[in-house]
N, C-alpha and C positions, 0 to 999 in steps of 0.2 A: 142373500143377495150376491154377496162375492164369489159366493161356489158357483151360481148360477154364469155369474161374467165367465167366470174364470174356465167352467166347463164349456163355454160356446166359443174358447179361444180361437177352432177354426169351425167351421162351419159346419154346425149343426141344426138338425130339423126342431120344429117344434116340439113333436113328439118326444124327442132325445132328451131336451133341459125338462121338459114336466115330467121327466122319466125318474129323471137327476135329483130334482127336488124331491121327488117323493123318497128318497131317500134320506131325507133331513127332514121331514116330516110334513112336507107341506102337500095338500091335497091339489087336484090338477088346475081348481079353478083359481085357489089363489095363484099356483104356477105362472098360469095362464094373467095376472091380475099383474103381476112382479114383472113379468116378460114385456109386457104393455110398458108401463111404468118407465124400464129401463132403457127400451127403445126408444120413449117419449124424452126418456134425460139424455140420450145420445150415449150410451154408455154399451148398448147393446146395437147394431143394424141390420136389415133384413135384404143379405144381399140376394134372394129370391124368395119367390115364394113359398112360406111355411118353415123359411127359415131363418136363422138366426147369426152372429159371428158378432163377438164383440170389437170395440172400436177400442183403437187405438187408447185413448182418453179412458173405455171403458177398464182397459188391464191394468193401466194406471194406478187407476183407483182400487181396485181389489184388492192390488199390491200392499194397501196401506190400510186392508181392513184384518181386525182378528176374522179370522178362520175357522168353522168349524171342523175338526177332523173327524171323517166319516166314521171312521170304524170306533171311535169313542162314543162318538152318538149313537150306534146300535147296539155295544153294550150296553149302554145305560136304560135301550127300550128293551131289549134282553132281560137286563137287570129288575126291570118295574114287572115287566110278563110275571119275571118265574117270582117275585113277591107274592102278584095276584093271583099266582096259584096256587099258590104254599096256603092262601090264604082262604080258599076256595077249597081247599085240599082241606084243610082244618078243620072249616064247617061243615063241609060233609060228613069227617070222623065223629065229631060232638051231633050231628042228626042222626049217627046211627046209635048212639052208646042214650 
């Protein structure tokens, strides 16, 4: 939710933050579900159409949330891939022996 504030600090499309998020792992409709939400609590406003800019009140608050750091969170999807492959990898070798 705060990367989301924090990424529409200036004005960005819709497209842009469901872009964002899909980088923290969220698919477009929750995006899209979060984006509603925020705008509804005044933390997020749509100074035209399709788009978004957080609110004053909205940066606030981010300020005071933990933070996911991006490039942590894609090792770690990184890290889970190359497990399930190793592991995928393995039973392949034991189907052929």
């Amino acid at each position: 939710v705060g990367e989301m504030i924090l990424f529409a600090e200036n004005d960005v499309t819709r497209n842009e933050i469901y872009q964002e998020a899909k980088e923290y792992g969220l698919n477009n409709e929750k995006a899209r579900w979060i984006a509603g939400f925020l705008v509804e609590a005044g933390l997020l406003e749509e100074p035209q159409y399709l788009h978004l800019k957080a609110t004053t009140f909205g940066m606030e608050f981010a300020n005071t949330l933990p933070l996911t750091d991006k490039n942590v969170y894609m090792e770690e999807i990184n890290s889970k891939e190359n497990i399930v492959a190793e592991r995928i990898h393995l039973k392949m070798i034991c189907l052929r022996d």
